[in-house]
N, C-alpha and C positions, 0 to 999 in steps of 0.2 A: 748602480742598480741593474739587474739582471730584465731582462725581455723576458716576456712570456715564450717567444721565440727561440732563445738563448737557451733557458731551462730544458726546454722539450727536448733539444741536439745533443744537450751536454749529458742529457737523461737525469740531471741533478733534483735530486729529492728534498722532499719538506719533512717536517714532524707532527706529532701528535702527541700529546701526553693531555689523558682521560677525555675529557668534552673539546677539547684545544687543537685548532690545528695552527700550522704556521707554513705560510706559500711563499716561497722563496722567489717571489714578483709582484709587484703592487697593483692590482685591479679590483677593477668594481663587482658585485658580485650580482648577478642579476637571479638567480635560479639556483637553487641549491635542493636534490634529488638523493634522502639518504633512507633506507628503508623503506618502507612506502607514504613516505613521508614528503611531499613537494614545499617546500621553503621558498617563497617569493616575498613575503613580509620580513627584512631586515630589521626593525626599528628598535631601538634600545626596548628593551623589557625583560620580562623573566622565561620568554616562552618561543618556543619556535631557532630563529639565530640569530648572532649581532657580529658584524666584521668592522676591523678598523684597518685604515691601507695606511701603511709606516711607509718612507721612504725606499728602503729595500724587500719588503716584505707587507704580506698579509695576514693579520690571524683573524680566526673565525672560532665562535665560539659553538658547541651547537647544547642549546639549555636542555630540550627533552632528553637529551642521555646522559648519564653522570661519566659511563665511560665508552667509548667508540667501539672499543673491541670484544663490548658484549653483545653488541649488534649487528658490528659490519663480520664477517668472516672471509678468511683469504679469498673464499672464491664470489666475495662480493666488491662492491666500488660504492664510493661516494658521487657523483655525479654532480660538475658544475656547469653553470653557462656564465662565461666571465668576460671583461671588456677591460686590456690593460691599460693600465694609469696613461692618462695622456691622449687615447687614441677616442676619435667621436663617440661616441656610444647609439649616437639615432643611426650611424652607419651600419646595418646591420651583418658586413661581411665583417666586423670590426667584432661580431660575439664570435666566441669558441667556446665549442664544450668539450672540457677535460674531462679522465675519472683519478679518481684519487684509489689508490690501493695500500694501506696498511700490514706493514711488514715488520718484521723481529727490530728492536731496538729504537722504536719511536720513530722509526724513517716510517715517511710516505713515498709512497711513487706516483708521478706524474706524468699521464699521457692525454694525447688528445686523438677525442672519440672522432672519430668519420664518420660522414652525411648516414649512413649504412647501420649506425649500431644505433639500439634499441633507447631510445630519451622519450620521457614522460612531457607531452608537450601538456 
């Protein structure tokens, strides 16, 4: 299993295919920031998001879009606040917010956002 930390260095990317993402690091997903849409209720249902943390990976679903790339556009991002598998979660130096950017061929790109850029608290 890859770090959250590992990913960020290696610059190793995730996918996407229609409402689907898949994070190539298993963490909890505390906040999730995709149009102006703020996602803080996970719970299984029809509406809003649901993630499941695998082993090596995470996927996420997100139900209000049927497909990601009618709504996000290259010069937008998906915004997360995540807490990788393992690490305390009440520690709050322990959140990171990434953004997710959507690229040719179902890759995602993954960076992590600084104290500095603009998150929807």
């Amino acid at each position: 299993m890859k770090s959250l930390k590992e990913v960020l260095n290696n610059k190793d990317f995730g996918l996407f295919y229609g409402n689907r993402i898949l994070l190539p690091f298993a963490a909890e997903i505390l906040k999730a920031v995709i149009e102006r849409d703020i996602i803080m209720d996970f719970s299984t249902s029809d509406k809003g998001a649901n993630y499941t943390i695998f082993n090596d990976y995470t996927e996420i679903y997100f139900y209000d879009y049927k497909n990601l790339l009618d709504v996000v556009s290259k010069y937008e991002m998906i915004k997360l606040v995540v807490v990788e598998k393992g690490k305390n979660i009440f520690d709050l130096s322990n959140h990171k917010k990434i953004s997710l950017h959507l690229v040719e061929n179902h890759k995602l790109t993954i960076e992590e956002l600084n104290d500095d850029s603009l998150f929807i608290e």
